[in-house]
N, C-alpha and C positions, 0 to 999 in steps of 0.2 A: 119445385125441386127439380133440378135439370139431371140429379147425378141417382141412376137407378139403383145405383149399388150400398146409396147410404139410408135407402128404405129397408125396415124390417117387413113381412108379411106381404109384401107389395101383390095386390090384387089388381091385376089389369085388365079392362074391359075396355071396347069402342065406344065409342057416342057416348062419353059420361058430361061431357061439358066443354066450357071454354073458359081461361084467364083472359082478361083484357088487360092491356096493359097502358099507360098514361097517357099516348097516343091513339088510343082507342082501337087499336090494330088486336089481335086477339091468336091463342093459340090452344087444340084441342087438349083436353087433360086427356092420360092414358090410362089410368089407375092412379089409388088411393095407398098408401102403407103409413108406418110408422118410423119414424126419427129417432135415435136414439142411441148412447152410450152406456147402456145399463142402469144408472142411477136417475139419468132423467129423461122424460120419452113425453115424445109430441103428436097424438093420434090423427088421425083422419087429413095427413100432408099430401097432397097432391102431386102427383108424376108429370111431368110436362116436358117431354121428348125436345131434346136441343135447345132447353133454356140456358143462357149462359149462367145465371146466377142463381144460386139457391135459395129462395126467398121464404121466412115464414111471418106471416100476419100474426101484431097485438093480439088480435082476436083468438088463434088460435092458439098463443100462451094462456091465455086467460079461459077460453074454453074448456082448459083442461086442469083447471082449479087453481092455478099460478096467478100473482101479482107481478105485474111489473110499473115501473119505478124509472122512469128519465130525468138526468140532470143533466147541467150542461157538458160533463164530462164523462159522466158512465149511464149505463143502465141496471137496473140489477134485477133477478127474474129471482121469484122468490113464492114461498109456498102463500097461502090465502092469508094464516096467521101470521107472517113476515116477523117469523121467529127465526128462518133460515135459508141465507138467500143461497137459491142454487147457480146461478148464473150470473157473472158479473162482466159488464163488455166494455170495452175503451171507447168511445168515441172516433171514428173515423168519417171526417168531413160532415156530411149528413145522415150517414150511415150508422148503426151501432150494432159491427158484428158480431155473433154467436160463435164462441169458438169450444163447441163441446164434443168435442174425438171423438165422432161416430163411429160407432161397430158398424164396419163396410161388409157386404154380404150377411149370406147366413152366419149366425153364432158358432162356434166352434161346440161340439159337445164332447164332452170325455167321459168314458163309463168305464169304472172301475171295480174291479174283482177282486175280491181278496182268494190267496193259492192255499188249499188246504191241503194238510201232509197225505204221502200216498197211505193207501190201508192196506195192511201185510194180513 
């Protein structure tokens, strides 16, 4: 994940590791957080300072109790009972991207009061 802002909880630490990538060229991870749009969330996603693209690993849909499902035209990410698919992608070349509207930054919180009448 290149973009820091579409992590929830983002825990940043030094020296936690390396990606390598198909060239076998390699870059250090910075911290760990959470992906997500409220309804579906991807733990333990990796921060990786100036990656151009946002990448997440089969594995780490599936490690977080999801099934996924490739055809030749879609994918669809779906709960383990594949009673409800949550995620369904288009096909792009060899690609098949995720397009699920992260909550960028922290959450918005709103606390509400109810105004009680004044006491004469």
């Amino acid at each position: 994940m290149g973009e820091k802002d579409f992590l929830q909880d983002l825990k940043l630490s030094p020296n936690v590791g390396y990606i390598t990538y198909g060239n076998n060229s390699n870059s250090p991870i910075r911290g760990y957080g959470i992906l997500t749009n409220g309804n579906f969330s991807i733990s333990n996603v990796a921060y990786v300072a100036n990656l151009k693209h946002n990448l997440i690993s089969v594995s780490q849909l599936t490690n977080s109790n999801r099934h996924v499902e490739f055809c030749k035209k879609h994918s669809y990410v779906m709960f383990e009972d594949r009673k409800e698919c949550l995620i369904k992608s288009i096909r792009n070349k060899n690609m098949y991207p995720l397009d699920i509207n992260m909550i960028i930054g922290k959450p918005q919180l709103c606390l509400l009061s109810k105004a009680i009448p004044d006491v004469y």
